[in-house]
C-alpha positions as CSV (number, residue, x, y, z in Angstrom):
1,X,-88.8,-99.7,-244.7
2,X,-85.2,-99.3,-245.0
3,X,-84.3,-99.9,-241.0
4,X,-86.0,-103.4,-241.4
5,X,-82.8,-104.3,-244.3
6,X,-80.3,-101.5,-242.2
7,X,-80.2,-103.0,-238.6
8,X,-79.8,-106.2,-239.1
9,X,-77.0,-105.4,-241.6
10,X,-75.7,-103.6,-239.3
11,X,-75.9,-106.0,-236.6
12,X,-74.7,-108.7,-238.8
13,X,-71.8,-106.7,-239.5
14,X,-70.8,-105.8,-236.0
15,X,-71.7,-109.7,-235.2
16,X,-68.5,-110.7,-237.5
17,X,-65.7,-107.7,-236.6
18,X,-66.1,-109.2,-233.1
19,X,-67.0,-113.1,-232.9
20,X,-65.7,-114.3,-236.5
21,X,-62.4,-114.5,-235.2
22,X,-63.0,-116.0,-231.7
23,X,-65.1,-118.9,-233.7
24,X,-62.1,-119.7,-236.1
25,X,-63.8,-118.4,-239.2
26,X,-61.3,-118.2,-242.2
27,X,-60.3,-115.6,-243.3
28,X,-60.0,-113.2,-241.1
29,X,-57.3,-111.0,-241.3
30,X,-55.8,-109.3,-238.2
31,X,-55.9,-105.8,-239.9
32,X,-59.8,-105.7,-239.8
33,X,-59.4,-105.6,-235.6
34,X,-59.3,-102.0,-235.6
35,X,-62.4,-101.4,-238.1
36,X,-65.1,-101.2,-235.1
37,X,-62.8,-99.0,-232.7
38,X,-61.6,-97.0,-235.2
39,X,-65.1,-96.1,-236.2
40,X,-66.6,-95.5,-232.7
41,X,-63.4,-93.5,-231.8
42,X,-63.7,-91.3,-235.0
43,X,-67.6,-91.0,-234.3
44,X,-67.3,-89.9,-231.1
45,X,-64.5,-87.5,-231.8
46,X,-66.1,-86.0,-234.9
47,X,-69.6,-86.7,-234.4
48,X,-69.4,-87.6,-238.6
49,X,-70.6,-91.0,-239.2
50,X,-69.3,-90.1,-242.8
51,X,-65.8,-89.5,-241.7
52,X,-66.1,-92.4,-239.4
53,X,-66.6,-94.8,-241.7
54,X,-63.9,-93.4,-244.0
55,X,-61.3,-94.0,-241.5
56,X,-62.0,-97.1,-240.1
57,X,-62.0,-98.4,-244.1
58,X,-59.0,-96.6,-244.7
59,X,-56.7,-99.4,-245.3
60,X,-59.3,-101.6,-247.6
61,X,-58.5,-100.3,-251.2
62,X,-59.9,-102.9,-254.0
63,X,-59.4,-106.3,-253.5
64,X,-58.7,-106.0,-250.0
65,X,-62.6,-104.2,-249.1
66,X,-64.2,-107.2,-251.6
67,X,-61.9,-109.9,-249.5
68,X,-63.8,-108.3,-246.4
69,X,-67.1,-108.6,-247.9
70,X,-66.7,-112.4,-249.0
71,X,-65.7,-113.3,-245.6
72,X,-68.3,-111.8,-243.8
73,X,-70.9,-112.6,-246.2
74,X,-69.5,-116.6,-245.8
75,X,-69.7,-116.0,-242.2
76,X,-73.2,-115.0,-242.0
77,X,-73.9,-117.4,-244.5
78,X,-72.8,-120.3,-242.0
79,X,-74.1,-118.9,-238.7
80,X,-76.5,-121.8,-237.7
């Protein structure tokens, strides 16, 4: 089913906000820090995993969401 492509997206995902930077990868911009805490915060305030994702992504219009996307999808890419 869906959950067998969902959590390890997910995972995956989570995987890179937290360790891509502490392992060097390049890029990784300083802005996507907040993208994890801001979600949790807003998920637990609003109980709205719709809202939550809105305003953790907030700041990643266009080229900046697709920059995201490359780097974690090089990142996962090269995780041995």
């Amino acid at each position: 089913g869906k959950a067998d492509i969902y959590y390890p997206q997910g995972w995956s995902f989570i995987y890179f906000l937290r360790e891509a930077e502490k392992l060097g990868h390049q890029p990784f911009k300083p802005e996507w820090n907040h993208i994890l805490k801001d979600y949790l915060d807003t998920l637990v305030e609003t109980n709205d995993p719709d809202k939550a994702v809105e305003f953790a992504f907030r700041d990643l219009k266009g080229g900046a969401m697709a920059e995201l996307q490359t780097s974690y999808r090089d990142f996962i890419v090269a995780l041995k």
